[in-house]
C-alpha positions in Angstrom: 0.0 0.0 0.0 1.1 3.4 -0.8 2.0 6.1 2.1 -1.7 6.8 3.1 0.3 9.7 5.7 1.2 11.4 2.7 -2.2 12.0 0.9 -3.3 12.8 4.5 -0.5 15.6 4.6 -2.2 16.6 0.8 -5.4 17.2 1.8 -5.0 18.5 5.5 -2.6 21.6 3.4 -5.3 22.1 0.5 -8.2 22.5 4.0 -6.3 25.4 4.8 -6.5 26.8 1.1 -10.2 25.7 0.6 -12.5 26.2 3.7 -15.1 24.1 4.7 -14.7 22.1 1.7 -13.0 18.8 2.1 -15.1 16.5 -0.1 -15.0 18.6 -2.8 -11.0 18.1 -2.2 -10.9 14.8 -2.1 -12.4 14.3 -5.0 -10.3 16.7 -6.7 -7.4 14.9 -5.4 -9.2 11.9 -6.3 -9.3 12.9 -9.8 -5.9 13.7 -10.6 -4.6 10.4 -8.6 -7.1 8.4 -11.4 -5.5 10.4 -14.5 -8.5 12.1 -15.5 -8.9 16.1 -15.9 -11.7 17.9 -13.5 -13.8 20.5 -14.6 -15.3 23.0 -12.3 -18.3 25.0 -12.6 -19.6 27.7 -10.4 -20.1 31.1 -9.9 -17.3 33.5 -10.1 -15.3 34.4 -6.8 -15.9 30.9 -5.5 -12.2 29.8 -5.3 -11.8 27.6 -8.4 -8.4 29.2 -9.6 -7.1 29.6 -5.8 -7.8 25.6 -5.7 -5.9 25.2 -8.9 -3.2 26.7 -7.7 -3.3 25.3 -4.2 -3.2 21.6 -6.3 0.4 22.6 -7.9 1.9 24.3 -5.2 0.9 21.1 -2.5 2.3 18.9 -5.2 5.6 20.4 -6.5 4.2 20.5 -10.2 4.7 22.6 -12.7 2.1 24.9 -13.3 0.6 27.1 -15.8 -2.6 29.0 -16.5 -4.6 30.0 -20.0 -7.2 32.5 -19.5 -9.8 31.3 -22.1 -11.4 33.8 -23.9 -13.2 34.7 -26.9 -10.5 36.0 -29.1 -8.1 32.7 -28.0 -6.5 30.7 -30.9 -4.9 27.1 -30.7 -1.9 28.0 -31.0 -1.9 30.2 -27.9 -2.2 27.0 -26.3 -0.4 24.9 -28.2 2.5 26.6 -29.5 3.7 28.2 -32.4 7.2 28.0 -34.7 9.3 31.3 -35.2 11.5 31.4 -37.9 15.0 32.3 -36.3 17.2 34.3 -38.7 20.4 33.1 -37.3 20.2 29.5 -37.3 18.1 29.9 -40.9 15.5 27.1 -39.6 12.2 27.3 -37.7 11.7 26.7 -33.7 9.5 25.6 -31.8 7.9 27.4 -28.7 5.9 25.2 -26.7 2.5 27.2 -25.3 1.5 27.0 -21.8 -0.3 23.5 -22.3 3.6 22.0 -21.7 2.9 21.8 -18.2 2.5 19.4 -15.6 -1.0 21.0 -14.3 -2.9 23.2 -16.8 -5.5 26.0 -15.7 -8.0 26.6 -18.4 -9.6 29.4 -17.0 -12.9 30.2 -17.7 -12.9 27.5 -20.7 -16.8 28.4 -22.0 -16.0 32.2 -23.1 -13.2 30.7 -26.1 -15.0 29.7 -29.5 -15.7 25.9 -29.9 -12.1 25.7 -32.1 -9.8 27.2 -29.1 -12.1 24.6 -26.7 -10.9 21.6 -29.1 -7.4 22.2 -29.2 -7.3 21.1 -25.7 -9.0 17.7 -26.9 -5.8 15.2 -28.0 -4.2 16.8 -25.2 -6.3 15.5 -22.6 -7.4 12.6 -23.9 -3.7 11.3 -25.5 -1.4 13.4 -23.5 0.0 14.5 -26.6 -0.8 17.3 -29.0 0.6 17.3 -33.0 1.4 20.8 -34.2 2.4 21.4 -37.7 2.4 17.3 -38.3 4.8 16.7 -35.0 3.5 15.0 -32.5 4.9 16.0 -29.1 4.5 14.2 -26.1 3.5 16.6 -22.7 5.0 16.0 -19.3 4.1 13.1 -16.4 1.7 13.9 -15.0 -0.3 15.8 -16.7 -3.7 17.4 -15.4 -6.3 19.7 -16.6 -8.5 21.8 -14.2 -11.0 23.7 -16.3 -12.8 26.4 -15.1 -16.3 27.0 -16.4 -19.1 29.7 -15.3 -22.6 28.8 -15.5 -23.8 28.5 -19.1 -26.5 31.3 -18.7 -23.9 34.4 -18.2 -23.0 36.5 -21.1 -20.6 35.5 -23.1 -20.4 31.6 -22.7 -19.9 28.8 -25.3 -21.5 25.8 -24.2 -19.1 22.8 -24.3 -20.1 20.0 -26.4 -21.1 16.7 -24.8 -17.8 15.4 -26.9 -16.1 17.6 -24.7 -17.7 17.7 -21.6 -17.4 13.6 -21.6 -13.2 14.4 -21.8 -13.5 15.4 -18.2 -13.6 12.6 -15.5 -15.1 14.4 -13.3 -17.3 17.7 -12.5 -17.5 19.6 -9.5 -19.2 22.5 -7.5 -17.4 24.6 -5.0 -20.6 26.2 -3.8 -20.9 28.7 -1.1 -18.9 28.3 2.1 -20.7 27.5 5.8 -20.8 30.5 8.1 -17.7 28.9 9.7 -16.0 28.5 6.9 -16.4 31.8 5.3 -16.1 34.1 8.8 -12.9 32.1 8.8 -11.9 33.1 5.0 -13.3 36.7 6.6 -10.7 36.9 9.1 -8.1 35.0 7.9 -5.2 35.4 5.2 -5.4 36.4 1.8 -5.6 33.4 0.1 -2.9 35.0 -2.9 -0.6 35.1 0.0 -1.4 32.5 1.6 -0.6 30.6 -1.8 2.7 32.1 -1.7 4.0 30.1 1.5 2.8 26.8 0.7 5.5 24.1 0.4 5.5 21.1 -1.9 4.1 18.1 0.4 4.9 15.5 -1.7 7.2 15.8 -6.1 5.9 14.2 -9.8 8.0 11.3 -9.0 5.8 10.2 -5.9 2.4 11.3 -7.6 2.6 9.4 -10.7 4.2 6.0 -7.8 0.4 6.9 -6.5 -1.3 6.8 -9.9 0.0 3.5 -10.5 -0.9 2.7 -7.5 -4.1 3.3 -7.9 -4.9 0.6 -10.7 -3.6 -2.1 -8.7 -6.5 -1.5 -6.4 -8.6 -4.8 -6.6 -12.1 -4.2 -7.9 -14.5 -8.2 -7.5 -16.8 -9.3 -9.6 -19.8 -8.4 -7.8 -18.5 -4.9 -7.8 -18.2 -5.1 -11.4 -21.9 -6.9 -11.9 -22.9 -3.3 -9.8 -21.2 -1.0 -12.4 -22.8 -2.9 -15.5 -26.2 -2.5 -13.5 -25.4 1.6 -13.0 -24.7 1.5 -17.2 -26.9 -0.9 -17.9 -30.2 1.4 -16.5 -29.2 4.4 -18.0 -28.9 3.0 -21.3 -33.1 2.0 -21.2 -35.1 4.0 -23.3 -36.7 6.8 -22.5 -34.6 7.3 -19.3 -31.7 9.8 -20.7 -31.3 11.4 -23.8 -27.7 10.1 -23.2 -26.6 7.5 -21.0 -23.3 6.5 -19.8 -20.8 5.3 -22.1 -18.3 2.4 -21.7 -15.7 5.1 -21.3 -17.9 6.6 -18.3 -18.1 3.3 -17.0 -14.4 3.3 -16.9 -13.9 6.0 -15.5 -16.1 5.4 -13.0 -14.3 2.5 -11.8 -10.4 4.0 -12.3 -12.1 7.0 -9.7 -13.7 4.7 -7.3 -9.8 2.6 -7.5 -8.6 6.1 -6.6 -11.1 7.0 -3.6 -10.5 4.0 -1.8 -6.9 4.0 -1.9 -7.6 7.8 -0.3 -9.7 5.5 2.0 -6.0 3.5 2.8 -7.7 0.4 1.3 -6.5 -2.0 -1.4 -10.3 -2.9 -2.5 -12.9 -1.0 -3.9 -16.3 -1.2 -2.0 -19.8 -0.1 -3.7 -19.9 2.9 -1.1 -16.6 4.0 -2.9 -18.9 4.0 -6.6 -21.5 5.8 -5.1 -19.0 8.3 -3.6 -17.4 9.5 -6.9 -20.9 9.1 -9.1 -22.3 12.2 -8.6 -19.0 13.9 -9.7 -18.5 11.1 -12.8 -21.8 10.7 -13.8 -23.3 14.3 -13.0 -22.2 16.1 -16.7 -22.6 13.0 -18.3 -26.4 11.9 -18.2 -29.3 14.2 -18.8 -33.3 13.0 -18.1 -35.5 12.9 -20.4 -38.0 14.2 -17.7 -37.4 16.5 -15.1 -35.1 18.7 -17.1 -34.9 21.0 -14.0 -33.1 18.3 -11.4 -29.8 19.7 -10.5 -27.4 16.9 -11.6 -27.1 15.6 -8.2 -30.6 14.6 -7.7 -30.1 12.6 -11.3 -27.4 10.7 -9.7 -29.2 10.4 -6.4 -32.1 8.3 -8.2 -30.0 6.5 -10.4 -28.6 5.2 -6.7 -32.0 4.6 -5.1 -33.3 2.6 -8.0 -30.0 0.1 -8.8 -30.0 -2.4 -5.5 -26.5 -3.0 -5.0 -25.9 -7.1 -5.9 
């Protein structure tokens, strides 16, 4: 088993970042440790960059942000080749997506094209400019930002898109405690400034790997296929979970109970991480108006657990 102290010391250092707010972290942390990228959506002010940054900091990665907007092209994110004069031959400049943690900032306010360059990256942790294909660092995460689709000046993301991210999340408004706390407290930009690196690449990706080697049973498997299998009937969701979303469901729930310190993965570990898997990916053909936790909520009621 990997050093459960250490993701301990990950999350106790992102709590003092990010009040009153610890599942929300763990699943975050969760996230990353089952190589997929997390998108967050909420209102502005809520502390989505301050947690992005938190990540990198606590984690000794490299980091950079890309503030999405609607005058963004690819190859701000990609790169771009300049012609130097002196060696007579074109060089390449990487663009800020050549990091170890990526911030795309605000990700709805760029045009659908600067949205898609971030696609192979994500989902091959490679990009190909100008017919190179160039591999990106290990590891390699993506926290996109997104406000809520009915501000001005958003481009909804595809489903194509949205089904790239592993997970979604909502910060939400912090408790009383928690935000008399944030009230009183530090500025979280300079609070940023002192974190130290709990734990380097080397010993995140050992966890990653870790993670897969997490034993999942059959039964818990036979559960999974039930969770697919009634969102595929008809009539239920305009679109139900892929066998990629089954995937990831089970790489995140591998990831959660290792957080957990266990070697197994136990249904109450599924049901932890579905709301956050499943929430952007499935969409009721009735009651358009649930808030995508309630969808996941009643697929939970209505599949027994084998």
């Amino acid at each position: 088993m990997p050093d459960i102290q250490l993701t301990d010391r990950i999350l106790a250092q992102l709590d003092q970042v990010i009040l009153g707010k610890s599942n929300q972290l763990r699943l975050a942390l969760t996230c990353l440790l089952a190589r997929g990228h997390l998108l967050i959506e909420d209102l502005p002010g809520m502390g989505k960059t301050t947690l992005a940054h938190a990540l990198a900091r606590t984690l000794g990665l490299q980091f950079q942000r890309i503030q999405f907007t609607s005058d963004l092209l690819p190859a701000d994110i990609l790169g771009v080749s300049i012609y130097d004069q002196e060696a007579h031959r074109f060089s390449f400049h990487p663009g800020p997506v050549f990091s170890q943690v990526v911030l795309a900032d605000e990700i709805n306010r760029a045009t659908p094209k600067a949205q898609s360059a971030l696609l192979e990256a994500m989902e091959e942790q490679q990009v190909t400019v100008e017919g190179e294909t160039r591999h990106l660092p290990e590891p390699f995460f993506v926290i996109a930002t997104q406000n809520p689709a009915q501000q001005i000046g958003t481009f909804p993301l595809p489903e194509s898109q949205l089904d790239r991210f592993l997970m979604r999340l909502e910060l939400g408004y912090p408790d009383a405690v928690a935000e008399r706390e944030l009230l009183k407290g530090r500025d979280r930009r300079d609070l940023l400034a002192t974190l130290e690196p709990v734990t380097g690449p080397r010993q995140l990706v050992a966890l990653q790997q870790a993670v897969g080697t997490n034993k999942v049973s059959d039964p818990l498997v036979d559960y999974v296929q039930a969770l697919l299998q009634y969102t595929r009937e008809p009539a239920r969701y305009h679109l139900a979970l892929s066998p990629r979303g089954g995937l990831a469901l089970l790489r995140a729930a591998q990831a959660w109970s290792l957080l957990a310190g266990r070697d197994y993965v136990l249904p109450d570990d599924v049901q932890a991480v579905l709301p956050a898997v499943a929430g952007h990916r499935l969409h009721p053909v009735e009651d358009e108006g649930l808030h995508p936790a309630e969808v996941v909520a009643r697929l939970i009621a209505q599949v027994p657990i084998p």
